[in-house]
C-alpha positions as CSV (number, residue, x, y, z in Angstrom):
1,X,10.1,138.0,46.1
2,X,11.2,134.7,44.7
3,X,13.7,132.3,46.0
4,X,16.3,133.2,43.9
5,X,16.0,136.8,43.9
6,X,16.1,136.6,48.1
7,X,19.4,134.7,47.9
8,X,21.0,136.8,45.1
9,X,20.4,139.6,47.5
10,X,21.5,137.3,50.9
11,X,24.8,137.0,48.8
12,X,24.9,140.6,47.5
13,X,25.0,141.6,51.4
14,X,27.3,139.0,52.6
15,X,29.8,139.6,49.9
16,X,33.6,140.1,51.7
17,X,33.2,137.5,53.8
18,X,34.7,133.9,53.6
19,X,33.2,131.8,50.9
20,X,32.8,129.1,53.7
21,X,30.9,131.2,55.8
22,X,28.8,132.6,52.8
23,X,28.1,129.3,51.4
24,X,26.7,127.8,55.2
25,X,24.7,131.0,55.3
26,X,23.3,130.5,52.3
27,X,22.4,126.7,52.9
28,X,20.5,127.8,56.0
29,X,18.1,130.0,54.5
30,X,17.8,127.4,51.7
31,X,16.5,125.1,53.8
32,X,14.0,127.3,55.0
33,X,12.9,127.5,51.5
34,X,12.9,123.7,51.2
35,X,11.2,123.2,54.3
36,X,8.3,125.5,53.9
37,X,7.8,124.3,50.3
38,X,7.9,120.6,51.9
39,X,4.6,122.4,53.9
40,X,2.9,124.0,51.2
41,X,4.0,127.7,51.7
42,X,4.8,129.4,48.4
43,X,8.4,131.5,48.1
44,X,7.2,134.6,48.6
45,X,5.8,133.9,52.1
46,X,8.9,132.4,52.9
47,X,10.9,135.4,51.7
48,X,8.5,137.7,53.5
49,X,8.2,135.8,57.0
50,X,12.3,135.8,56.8
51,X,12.6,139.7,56.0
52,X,14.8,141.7,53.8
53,X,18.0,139.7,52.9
54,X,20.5,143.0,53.2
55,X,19.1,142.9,56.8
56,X,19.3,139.6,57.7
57,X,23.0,139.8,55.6
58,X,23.8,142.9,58.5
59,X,22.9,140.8,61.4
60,X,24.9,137.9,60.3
61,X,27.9,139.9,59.8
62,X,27.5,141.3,62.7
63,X,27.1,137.7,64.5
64,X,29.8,136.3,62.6
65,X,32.4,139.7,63.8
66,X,30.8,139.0,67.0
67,X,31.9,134.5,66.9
68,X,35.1,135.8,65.2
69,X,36.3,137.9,68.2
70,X,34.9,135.0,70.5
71,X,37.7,132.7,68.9
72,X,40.5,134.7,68.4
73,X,40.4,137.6,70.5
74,X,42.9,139.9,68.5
75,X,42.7,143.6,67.3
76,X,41.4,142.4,64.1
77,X,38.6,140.3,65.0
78,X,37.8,142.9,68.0
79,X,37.4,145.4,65.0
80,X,35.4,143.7,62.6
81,X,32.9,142.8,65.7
82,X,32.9,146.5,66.9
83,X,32.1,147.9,63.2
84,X,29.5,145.0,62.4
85,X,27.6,145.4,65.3
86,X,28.0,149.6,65.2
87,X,27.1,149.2,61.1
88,X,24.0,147.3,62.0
89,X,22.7,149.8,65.0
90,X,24.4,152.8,62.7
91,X,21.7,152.3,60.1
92,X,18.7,152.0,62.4
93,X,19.9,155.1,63.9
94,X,20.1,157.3,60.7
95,X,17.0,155.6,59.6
96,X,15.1,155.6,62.9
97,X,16.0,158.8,65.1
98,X,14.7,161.3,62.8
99,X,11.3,159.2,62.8
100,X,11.4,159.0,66.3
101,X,12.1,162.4,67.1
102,X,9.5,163.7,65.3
103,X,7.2,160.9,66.7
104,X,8.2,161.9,70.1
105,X,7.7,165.4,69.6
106,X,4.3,166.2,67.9
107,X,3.1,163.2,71.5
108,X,4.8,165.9,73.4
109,X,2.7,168.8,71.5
110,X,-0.2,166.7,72.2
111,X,0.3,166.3,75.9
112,X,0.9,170.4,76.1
113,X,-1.9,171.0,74.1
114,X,-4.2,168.8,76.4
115,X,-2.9,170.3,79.8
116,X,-3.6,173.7,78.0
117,X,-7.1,173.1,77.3
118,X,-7.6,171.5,80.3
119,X,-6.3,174.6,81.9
120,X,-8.3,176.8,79.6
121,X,-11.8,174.7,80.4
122,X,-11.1,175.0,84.5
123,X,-10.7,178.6,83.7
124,X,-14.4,178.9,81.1
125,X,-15.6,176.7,84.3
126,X,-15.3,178.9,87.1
127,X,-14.6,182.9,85.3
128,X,-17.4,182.2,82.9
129,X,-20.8,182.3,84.5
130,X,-19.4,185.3,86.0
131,X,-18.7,186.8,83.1
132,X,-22.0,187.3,81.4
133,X,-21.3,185.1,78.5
134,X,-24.2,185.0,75.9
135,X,-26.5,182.2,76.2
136,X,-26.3,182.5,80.0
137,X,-23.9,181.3,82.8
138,X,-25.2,177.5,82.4
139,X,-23.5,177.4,78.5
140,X,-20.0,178.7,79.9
141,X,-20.1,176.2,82.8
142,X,-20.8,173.3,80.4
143,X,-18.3,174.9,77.8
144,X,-15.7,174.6,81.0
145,X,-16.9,171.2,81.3
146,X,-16.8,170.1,77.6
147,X,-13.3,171.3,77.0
148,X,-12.2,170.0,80.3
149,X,-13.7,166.1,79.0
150,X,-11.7,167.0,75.5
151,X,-8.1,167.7,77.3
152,X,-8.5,164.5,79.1
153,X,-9.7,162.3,76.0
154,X,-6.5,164.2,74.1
155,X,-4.5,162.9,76.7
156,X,-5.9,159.3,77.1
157,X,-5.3,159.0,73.8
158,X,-1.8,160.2,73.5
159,X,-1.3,158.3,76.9
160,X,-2.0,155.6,74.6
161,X,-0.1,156.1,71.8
162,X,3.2,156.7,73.9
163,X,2.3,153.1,75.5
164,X,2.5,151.8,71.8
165,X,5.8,153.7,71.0
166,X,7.3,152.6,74.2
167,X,6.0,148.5,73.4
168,X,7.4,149.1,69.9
169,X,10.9,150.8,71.2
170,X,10.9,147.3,73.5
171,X,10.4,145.1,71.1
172,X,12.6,146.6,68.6
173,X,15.5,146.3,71.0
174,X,14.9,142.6,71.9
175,X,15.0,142.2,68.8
176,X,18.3,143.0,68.5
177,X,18.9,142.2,71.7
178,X,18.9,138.6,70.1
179,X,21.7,139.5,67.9
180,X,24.1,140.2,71.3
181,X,22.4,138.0,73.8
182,X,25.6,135.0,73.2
183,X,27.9,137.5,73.7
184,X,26.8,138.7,76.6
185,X,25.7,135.3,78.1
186,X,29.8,134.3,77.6
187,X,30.7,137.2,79.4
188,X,29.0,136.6,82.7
């Protein structure tokens, strides 16, 4: 994405708000683009280390509701901060909570599935030598044994991929987190 096209969509996204506010906006992200040309970074790796502009237009709306309320403190700023800062979390959660439900739900499947195959190789482990299986009682017992090893692998690695969803989860909400820290930090 060029310069141009990322500021035409910065704009886009901040339109309704005061041509003041726009226009210093808009002069901080060209900066960025003037400093990193100043370093030898092209405009596309500006645009894409600085992310999509209708997102980075949400989270200063939501900022700017937030600084509005901070200085007046009337029904009307308190609204525009409450529906910038719900807007900007309302998206992710459309976007995000199917996608995360599902995510969380086939890592629950997972874990089921490994507790029942572990359950399932205790049960080859000890019934099967008794039960005359063929190739003799040693095959069931290492059968047991092999589908024991395979439930635990299962669940190492789903162990593992929670961990990841979890970091993820984390750092996606510090990353709003930013977004609300100076409001928070002028209410204590």
């Amino acid at each position: 994405m060029t310069r141009a096209e990322f500021l035409t969509r910065l704009k886009r996204g901040l339109a309704g708000m005061p041509a003041a506010q726009i226009a210093d906006i808009v002069a901080d992200y060209e900066a960025h683009f003037n400093d990193a040309q100043e370093a030898g970074r092209s405009e596309s790796e500006v645009a894409a280390a600085l992310g999509e502009p209708e997102r980075l237009a949400r989270e200063q709306r939501a900022e700017q509701g937030v600084k509005r309320w901070e200085e007046t403190k009337n029904p009307s700023a308190a609204a525009s901060a409450i529906f910038a800062v719900v807007g900007l979390g309302a998206i992710d959660i459309i976007f995000l909570l199917p996608l995360l439900m599902g995510v969380l739900g086939t890592l629950f499947a997972f874990f089921m599935a490994a507790i029942g195959v572990f359950v399932a190789g205790g049960v080859v482990t000890t019934v099967g030598p008794f039960a005359g299986p063929p190739g003799g009682p040693a095959v069931a017992f290492l059968l047991g044994i092999a589908l024991m090893a395979g439930a635990t692998a299962l669940a190492a690695v789903t162990t593992l991929l929670t961990i990841g969803l979890v970091n993820g989860l984390i750092w996606y909400g510090r990353l709003h987190y930013r977004l609300l820290k100076p409001a928070i930090e002028t209410q204590v």
